[in-house]
PALUMLO-217055 format. One record per residue: x, y, z of N, C-alpha, C in turn; residue in one letter. Coordinates in steps of 0.05 Angstrom, whole numbers, plus 32768, in hexadecimal, padded with zeros to 4 digits. Example, Ala and Ser with C-alpha at 12.3 -4.5 7.8 and 13.67 -1.06 7.14 Angstrom:
81087F8E809C80F67FA6809C81087FBE809CA
81017FD3808E81117FEB808F81028001809DS
This chain:
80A87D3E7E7C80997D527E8C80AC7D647E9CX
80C37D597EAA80D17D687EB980E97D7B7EA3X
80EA7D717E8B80EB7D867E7780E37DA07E67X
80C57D9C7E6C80B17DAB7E6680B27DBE7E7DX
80B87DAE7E9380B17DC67EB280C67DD17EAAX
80E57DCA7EAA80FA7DD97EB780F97DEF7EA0X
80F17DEE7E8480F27E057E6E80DD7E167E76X
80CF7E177E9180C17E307E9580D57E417EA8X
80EB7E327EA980F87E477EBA81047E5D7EA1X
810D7E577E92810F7E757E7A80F97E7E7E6FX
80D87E7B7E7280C47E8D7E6C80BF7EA17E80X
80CF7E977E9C80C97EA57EB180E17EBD7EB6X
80F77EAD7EAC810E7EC27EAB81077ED47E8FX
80FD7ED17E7680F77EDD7E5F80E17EEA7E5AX
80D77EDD7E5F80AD7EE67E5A80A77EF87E6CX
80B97F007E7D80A97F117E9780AE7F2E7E8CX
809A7F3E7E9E809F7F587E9A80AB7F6B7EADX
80AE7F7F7EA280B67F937EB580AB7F8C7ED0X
80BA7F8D7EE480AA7F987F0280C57F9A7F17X
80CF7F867F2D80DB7F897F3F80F67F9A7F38X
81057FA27F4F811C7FB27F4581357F9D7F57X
81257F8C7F6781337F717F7081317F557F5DX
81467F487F6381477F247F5A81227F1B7F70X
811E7F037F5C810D7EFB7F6D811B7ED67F73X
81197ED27F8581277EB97F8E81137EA37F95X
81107E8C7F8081027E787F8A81077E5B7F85X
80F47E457F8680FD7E367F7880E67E2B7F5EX
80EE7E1B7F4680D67E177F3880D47E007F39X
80B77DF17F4780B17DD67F51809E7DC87F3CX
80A27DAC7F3C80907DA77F2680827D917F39X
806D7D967F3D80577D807F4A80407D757F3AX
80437D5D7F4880337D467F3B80127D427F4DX
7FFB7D467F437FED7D487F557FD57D257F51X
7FC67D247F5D7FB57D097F5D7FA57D087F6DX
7F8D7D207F6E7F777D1D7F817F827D377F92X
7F807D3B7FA97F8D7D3F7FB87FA47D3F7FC5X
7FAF7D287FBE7FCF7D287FBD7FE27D387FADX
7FF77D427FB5800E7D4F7FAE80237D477FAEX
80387D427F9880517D327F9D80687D477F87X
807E7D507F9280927D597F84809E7D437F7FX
80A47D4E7F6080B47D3C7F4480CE7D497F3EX
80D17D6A7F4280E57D727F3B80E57D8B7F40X
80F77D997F4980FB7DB27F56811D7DC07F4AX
811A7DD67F4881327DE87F3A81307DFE7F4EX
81417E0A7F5581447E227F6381487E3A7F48X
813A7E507F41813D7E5E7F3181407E747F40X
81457E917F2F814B7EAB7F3C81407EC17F1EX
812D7EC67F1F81247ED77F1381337EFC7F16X
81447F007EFA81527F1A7F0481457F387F00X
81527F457F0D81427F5E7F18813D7F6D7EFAX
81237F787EFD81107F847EE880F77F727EDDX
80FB7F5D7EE680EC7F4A7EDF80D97F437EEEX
80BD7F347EF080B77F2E7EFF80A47F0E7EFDX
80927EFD7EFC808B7EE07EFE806C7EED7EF1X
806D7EE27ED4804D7EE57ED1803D7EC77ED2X
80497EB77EDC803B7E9A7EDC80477E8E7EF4X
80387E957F0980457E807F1E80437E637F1FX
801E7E5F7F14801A7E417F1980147E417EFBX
80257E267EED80177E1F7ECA80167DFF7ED8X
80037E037ECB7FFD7DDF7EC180067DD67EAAX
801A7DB67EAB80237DB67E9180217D9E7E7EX
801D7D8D7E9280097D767E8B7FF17D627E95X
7FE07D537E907FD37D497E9A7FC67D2D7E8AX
7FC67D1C7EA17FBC7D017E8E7FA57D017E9FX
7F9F7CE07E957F817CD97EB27F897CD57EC8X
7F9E7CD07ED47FAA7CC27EEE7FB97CE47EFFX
7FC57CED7EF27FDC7D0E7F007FD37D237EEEX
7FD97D317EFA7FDA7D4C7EF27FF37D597F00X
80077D657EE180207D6C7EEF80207D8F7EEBX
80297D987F0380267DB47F02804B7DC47F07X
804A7DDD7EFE80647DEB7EFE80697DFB7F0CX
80667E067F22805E7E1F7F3880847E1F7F3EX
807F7E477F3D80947E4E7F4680937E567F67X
80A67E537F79809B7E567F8E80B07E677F9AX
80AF7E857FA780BF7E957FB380CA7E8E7FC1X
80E67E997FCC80F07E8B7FE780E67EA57FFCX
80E27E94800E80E17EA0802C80EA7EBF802FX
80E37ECC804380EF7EE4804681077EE68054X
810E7ED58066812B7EC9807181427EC18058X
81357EB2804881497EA5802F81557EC0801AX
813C7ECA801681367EE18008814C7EF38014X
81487EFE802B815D7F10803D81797F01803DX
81787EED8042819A7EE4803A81AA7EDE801FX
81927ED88007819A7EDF7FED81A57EF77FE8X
819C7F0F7FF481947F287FEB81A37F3C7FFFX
81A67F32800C81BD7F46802381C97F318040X
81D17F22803581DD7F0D804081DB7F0C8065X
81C37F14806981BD7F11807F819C7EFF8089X
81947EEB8096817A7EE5809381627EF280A7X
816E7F0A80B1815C7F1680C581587F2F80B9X
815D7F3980A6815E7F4E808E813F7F658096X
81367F52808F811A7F63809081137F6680B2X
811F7F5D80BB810F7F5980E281217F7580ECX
81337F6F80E081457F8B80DF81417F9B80E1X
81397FA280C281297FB580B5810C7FBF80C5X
80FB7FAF80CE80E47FC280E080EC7FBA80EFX
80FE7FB88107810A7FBC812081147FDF8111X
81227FE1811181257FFD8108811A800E80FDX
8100800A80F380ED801B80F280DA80218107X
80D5800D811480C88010812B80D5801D8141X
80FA801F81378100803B814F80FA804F8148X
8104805481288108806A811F80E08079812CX
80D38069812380BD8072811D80AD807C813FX
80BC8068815580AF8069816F80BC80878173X
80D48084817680E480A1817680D580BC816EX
80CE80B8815380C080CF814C80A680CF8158X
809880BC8160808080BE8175808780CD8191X
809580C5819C80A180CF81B980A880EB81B6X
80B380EF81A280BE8110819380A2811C819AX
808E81118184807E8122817380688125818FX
8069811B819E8052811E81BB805D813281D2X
807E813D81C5807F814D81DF808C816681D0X
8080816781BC8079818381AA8065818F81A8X
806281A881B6804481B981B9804181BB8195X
802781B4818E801981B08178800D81CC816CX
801281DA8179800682018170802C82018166X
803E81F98167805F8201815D805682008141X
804381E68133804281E18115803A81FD810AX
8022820081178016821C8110802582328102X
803E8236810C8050824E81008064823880E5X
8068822A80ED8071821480CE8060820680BEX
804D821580B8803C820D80A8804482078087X
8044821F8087805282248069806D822A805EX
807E82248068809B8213806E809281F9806BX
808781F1807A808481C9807F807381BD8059X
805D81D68057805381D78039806981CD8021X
807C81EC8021808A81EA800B80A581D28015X
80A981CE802880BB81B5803080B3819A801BX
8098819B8021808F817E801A808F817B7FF8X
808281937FEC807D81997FD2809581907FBFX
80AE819C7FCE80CD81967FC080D681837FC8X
80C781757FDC80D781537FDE80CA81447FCAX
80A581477FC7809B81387FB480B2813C7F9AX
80B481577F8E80C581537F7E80DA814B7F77X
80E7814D7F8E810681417F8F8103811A7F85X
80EC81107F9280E580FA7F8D80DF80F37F6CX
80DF81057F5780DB81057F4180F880FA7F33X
810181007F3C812180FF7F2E813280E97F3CX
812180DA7F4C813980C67F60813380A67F4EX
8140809E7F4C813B80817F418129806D7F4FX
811A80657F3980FE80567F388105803D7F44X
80EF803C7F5480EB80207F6180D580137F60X
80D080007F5980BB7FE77F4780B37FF67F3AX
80AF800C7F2480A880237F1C809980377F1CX
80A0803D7F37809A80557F4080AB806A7F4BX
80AC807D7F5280BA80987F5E80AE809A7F71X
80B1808F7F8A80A5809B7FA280B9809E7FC4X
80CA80997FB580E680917FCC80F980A87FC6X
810880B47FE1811C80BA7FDE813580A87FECX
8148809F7FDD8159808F7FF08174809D8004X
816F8095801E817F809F803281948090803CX
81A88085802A81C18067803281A68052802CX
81A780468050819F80338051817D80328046X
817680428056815D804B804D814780568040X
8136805F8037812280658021810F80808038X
81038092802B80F480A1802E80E480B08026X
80C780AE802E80B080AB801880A980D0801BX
80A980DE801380A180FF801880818103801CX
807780ED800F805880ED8017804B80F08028X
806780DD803F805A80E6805C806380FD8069X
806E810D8063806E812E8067805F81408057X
805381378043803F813D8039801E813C803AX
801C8125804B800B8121805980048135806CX
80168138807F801081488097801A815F808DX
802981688076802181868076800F81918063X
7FFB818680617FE8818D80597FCC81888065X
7FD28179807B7FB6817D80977FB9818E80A4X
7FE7819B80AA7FEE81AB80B87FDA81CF80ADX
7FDE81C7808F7FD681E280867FB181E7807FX
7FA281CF80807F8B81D080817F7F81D8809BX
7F8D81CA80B37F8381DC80CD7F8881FD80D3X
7FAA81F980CB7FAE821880CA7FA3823580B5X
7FA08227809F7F84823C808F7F68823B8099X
7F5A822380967F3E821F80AA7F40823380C0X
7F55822580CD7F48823A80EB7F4E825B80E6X
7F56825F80CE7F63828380C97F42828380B9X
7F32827780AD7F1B8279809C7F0A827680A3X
7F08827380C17EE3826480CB7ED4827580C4X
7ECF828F80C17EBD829480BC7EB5829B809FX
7ECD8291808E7EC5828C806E7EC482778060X
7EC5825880717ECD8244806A7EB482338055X
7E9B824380567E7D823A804A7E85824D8028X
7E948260802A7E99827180117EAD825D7FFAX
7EA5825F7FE57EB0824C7FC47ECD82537FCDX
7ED282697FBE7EF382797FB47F0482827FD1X
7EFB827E7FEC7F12828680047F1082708010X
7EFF8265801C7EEF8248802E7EFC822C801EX
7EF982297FFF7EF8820C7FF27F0D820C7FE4X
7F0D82247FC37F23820F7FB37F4482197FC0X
7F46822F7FD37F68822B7FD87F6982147FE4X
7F6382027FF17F6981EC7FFC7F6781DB7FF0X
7F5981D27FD67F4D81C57FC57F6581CC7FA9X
7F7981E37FAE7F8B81E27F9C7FAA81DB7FA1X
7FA981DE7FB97FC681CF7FCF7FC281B67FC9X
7FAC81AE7FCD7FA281857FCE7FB881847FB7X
7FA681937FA07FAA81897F7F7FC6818D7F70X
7FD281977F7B7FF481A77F758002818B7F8BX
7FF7817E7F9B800881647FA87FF981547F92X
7FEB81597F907FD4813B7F877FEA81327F6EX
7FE5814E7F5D7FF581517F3D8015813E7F39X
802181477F55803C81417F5E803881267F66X
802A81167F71801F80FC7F7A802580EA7F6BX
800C80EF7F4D800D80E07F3C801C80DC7F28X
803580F87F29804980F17F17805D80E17F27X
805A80D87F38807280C27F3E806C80A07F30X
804C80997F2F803B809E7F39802E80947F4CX
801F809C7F588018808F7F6F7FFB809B7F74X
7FE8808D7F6B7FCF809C7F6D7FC080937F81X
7FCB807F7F957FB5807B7FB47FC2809A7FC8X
7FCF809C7FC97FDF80AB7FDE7FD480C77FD4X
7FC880D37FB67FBA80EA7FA97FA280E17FB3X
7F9680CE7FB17F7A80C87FBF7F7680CA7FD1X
7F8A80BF7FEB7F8880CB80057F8580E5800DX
7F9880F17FF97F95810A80067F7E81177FFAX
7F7981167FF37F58812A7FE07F47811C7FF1X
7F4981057FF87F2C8100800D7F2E81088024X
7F44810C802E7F578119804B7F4A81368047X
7F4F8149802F7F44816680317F30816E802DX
7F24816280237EFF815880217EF18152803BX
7F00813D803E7EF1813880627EF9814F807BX
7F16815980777F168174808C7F0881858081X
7F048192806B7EF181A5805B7ED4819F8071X
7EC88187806A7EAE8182806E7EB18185808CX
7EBC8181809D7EBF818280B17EB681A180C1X
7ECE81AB80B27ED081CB80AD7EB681DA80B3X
7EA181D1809F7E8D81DD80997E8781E6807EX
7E9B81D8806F7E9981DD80517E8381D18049X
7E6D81E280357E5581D580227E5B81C3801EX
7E4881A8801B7E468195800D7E4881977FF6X
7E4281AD7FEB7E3781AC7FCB7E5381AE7FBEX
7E6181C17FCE7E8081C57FC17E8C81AA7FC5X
7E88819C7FD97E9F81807FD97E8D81737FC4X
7E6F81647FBC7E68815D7FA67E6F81687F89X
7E8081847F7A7E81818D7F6E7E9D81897F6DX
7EAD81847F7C7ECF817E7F857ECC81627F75X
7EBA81547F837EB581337F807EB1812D7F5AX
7E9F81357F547E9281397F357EA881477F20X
7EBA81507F307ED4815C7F247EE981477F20X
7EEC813A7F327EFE81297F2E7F0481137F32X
7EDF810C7F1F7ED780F17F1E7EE680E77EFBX
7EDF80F67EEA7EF081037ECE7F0B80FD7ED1X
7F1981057EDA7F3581097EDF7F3C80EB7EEBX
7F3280DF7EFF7F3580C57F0C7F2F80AF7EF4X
7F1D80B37EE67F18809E7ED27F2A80A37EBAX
7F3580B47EAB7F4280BB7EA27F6180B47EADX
7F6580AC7EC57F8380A27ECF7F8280847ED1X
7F6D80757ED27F6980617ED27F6680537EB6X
7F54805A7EA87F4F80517E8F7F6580607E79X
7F7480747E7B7F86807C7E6A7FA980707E6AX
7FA080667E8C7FBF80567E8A7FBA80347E8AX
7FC280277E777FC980067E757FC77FF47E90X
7FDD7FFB7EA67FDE7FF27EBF7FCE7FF17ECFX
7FBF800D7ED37FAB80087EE67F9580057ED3X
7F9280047EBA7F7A7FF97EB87F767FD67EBAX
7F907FCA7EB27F947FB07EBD7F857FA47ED0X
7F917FB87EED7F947FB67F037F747FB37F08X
7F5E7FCF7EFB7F417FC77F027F2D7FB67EF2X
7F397FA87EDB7F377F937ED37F377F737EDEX
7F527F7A7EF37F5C7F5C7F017F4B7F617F1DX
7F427F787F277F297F827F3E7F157F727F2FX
7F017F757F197EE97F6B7F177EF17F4B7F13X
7F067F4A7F077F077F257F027F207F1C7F0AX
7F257F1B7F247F427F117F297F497EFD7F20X
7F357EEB7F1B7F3D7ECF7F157F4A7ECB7EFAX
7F417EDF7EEB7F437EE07ECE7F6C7EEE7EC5X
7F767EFB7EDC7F907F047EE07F9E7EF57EF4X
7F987EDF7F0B7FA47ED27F147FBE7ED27F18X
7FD27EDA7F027FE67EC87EFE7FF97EE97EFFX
7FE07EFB7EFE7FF57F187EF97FE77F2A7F0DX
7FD97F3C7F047FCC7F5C7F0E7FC77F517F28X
7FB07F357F2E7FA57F307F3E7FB07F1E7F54X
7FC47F117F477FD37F037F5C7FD17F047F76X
7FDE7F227F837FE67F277F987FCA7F2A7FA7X
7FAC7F2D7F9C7F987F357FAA7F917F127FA8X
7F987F017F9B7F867EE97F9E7FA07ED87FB0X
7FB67EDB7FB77FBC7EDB7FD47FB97EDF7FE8X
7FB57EEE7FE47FA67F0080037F8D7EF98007X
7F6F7EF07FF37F5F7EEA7FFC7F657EC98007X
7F7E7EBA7FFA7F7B7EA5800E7F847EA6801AX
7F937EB9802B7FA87EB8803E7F8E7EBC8056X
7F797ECE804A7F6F7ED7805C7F4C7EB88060X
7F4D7EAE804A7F3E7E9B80537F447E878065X
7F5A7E7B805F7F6E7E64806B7F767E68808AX
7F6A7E8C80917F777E8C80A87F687E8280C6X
7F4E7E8280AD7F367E7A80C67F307E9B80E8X
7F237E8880F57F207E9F81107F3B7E978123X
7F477E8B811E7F647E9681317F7B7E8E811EX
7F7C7E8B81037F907E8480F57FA97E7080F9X
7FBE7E6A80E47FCB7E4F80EC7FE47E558100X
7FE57E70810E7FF97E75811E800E7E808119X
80197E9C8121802C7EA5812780437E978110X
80457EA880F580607E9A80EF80597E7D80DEX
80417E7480E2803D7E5D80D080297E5980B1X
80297E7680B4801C7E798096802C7E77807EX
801F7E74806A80307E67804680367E818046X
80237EA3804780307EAF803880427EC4803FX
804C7EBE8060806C7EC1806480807EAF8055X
80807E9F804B80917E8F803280957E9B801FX
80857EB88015808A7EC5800180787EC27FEBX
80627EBE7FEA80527EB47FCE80477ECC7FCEX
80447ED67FE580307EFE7FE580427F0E7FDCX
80487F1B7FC980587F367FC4805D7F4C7FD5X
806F7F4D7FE280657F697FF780537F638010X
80567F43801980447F408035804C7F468049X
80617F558049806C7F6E805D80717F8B805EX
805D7F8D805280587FA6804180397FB0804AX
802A7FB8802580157FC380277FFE7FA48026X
80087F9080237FF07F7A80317FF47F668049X
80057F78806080087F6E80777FF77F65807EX
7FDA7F6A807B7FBE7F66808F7FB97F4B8083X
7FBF7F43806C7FC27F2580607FC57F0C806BX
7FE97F1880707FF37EFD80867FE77F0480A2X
7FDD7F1980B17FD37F1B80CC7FBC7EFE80C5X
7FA57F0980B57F947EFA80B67F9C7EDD80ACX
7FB67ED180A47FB47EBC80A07FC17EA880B3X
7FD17EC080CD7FE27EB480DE7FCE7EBB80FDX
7FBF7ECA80FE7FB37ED281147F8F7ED58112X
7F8E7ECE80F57F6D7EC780F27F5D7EDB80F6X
7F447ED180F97F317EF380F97F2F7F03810FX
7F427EEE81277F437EFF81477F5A7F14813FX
7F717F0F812C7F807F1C812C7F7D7F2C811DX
7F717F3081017F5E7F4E80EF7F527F5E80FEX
7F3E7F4F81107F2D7F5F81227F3B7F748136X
7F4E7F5F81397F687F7181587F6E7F93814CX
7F7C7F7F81327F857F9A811D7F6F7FB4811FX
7F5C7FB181127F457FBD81127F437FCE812AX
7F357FC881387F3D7FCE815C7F4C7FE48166X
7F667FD8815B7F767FEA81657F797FFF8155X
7F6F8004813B7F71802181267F528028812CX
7F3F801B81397F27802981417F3580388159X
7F388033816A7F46803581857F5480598182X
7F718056816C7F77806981697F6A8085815BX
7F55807E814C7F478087813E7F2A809A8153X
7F27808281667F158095817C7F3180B3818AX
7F3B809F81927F4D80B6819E7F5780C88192X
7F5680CC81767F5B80DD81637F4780F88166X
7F2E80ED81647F1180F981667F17810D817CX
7F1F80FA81947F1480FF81B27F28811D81ACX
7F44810F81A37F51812D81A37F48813B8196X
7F40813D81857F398154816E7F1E81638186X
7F0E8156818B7EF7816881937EFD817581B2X
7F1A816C81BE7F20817F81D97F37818A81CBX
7F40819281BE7F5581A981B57F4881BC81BCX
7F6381C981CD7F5E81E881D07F6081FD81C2X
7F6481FD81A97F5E820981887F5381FC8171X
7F4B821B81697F40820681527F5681F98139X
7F6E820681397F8181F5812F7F8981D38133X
7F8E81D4814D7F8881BA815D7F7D81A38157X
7F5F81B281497F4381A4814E7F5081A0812BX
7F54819E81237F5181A681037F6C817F80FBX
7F79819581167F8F8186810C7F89815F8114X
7F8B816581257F82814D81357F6D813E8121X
7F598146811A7F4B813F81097F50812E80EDX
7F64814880E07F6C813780C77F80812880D0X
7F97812780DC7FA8810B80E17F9480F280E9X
7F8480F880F77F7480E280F87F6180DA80E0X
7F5780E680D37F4A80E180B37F5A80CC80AAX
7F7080DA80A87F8E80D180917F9480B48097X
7F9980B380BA7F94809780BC7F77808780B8X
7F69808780C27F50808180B67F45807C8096X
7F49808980897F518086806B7F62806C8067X
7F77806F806F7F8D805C80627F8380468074X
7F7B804280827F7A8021808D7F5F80198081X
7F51802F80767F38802380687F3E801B804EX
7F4A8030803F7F58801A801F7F6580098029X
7F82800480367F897FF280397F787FD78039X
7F667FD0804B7F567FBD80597F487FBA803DX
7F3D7FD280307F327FC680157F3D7FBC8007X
7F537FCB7FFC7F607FBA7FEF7F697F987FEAX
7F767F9580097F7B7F7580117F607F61800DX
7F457F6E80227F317F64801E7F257F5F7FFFX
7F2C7F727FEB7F267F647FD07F097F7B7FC5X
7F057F8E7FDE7EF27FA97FDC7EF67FBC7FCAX
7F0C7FBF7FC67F157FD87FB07F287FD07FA7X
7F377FE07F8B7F567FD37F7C7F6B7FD87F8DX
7F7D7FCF7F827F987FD57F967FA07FEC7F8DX
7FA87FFB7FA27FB480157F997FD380197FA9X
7FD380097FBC7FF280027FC27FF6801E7FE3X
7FE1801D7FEE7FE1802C80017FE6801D801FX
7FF68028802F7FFC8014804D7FE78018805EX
7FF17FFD80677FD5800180867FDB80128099X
């Protein structure tokens, strides 16, 4: 048996497919089970190398009437992981410690900048963003995608200057259009053709949540606006075609909404990372097992420091701690409002508005996503 186990360590180094652009570091355990009981028989430290990635975490490989012996590969830690991998074990604590300056920094900046300055960099900030998406075409792929530019140490996504310059330039046309904004050809499709020239650029990296965001981002300032219904339903009916057609014409994501209706049935691949997360998030109960004491900081979540952070919250801080989450993006989300409707322009009002959508949006896929509500589309909280 412990023969049989240890030869899954070359289906795992062989059999796998394309995915990470890192080693994955674990060990492969072979457990003996009997009821309820669990007993390791034999354990190998393996290292799965980069391009590859684990399409069988747990095989079963034999079984009599008395055990049942199982093969599970098991990640190491994010500490172990960080000292495999850059010989340091605080690697990642690092890592968002320094984002959280970089990022407070630009908060502190961005609040004692009069917000009518964007107004005249509108379309500068436009074509800024347009030629970073592109620049991102040509930079080397990571898990395979194009969405990074790398800066030394660091990575930088253009999306999120793409984001805001295109709420920058929906406030600043709106408020130049109020009184044509109900009209098809001045009021709807130029804004509806900026979306689609990022959108286009989006999905060639590809990255089709971050194109979703934004088309529901200029849809909802549109409607806001005072744009017809009929035109955002006719927007909608447009590129309902086109959405099914990106889904069902590419392999991956049709996978992906395959392992959505039957996770159970992909377990071991597409669905993995969502049927972690639903037990991370069952297991965590209403106050969860504490700070730091959850399994899927050990690494069995792909990216649980990432886009399914809300995973381990709920499995280390329970449903007081989802809820908290919640809370506090309702919280910001009123005050978003509150600003938008006391701006002293209608730029202001416009603007304030969609940065708040944009967040609002994304913490709603996100949350779906994890929750098991919609497919993964790989969008942050």
């Amino acid at each position: 048996l412990v023969v049989d186990a240890l030869s899954l360590v070359d289906s795992l180094r062989n059999g796998a497919a394309a995915g990470s652009n890192d080693a994955i570091a674990g060990k492969l355990v072979v457990i003996r089970k009997s009821g309820q009981r669990e007993e390791t028989v034999a354990e190998e430290e393996v290292t799965i190398p980069p391009g590859k990635q684990v399409l069988t975490i747990q095989q079963e490989i034999d079984q009599s009437d008395f055990y049942t012996y199982e093969a599970r590969f098991v990640p190491a830690d994010p500490a172990a992981d960080g000292m495999a991998h850059h010989k340091n074990p605080t690697h990642y604590l690092e890592r968002q410690l320094l984002f959280v300056s970089v990022g407070g920094f630009a908060m502190w900046l961005g609040a004692r900048i009069d917000y009518r300055r964007l107004n005249k960099w509108v379309y500068p900030l436009l074509l800024l963003s347009i030629v970073l998406l592109a620049i991102t075409l040509v930079t080397p792929a990571r898990n395979g995608a194009k969405r990074w530019i790398p800066l030394g140490p660091l990575t930088f996504q253009p999306v999120e200057i793409a984001k805001l310059a295109l709420v920058a330039y929906l406030a600043h046309s709106l408020g130049r259009k109020a009184d044509q904004v109900k009209t098809f050809t001045i009021g709807f499709v130029p804004h509806l053709v900026v979306c689609s020239v990022m959108s286009v650029m989006l999905l060639a990296q590809p990255d089709l949540g971050s194109a979703v965001v934004l088309g529901v981002t200029t849809l909802g300032v549109l409607f806001m606006a005072g744009a017809r219904v009929s035109y955002i339903a006719l927007a909608l009916l447009g590129a309902a075609p086109v959405a099914y057609q990106l889904v069902v014409g590419t392999p991956w994501r049709l996978q992906r909404m395959y392992a959505f209706f039957d996770p159970e049935a992909y377990a071991s691949g597409e669905a993995y990372q969502f049927l972690q997360a639903r037990l991370a998030m069952g297991s965590g109960g209403l106050t969860g097992t504490g700070l730091g004491n959850g399994y899927q900081s050990l690494g069995y979540m792909p990216e649980a420091h990432n886009d399914f952070i809300l995973a381990p919250i709920g499995e280390e801080l329970g449903f007081i701690g989802v809820g908290l989450v919640f809370v506090l993006f309702a919280l910001l989300i009123w005050r978003g409002i509150r600003a938008a409707l006391a701006a002293r322009d209608v730029f202001g009002g416009y603007l304030a508005f969609g940065i708040t959508l944009l967040f609002g949006v994304q913490v709603l896929f996100n949350a779906g996503v994890v929750l098991g509500i919609i497919p993964n589309k790989g969008i942050t909280l």
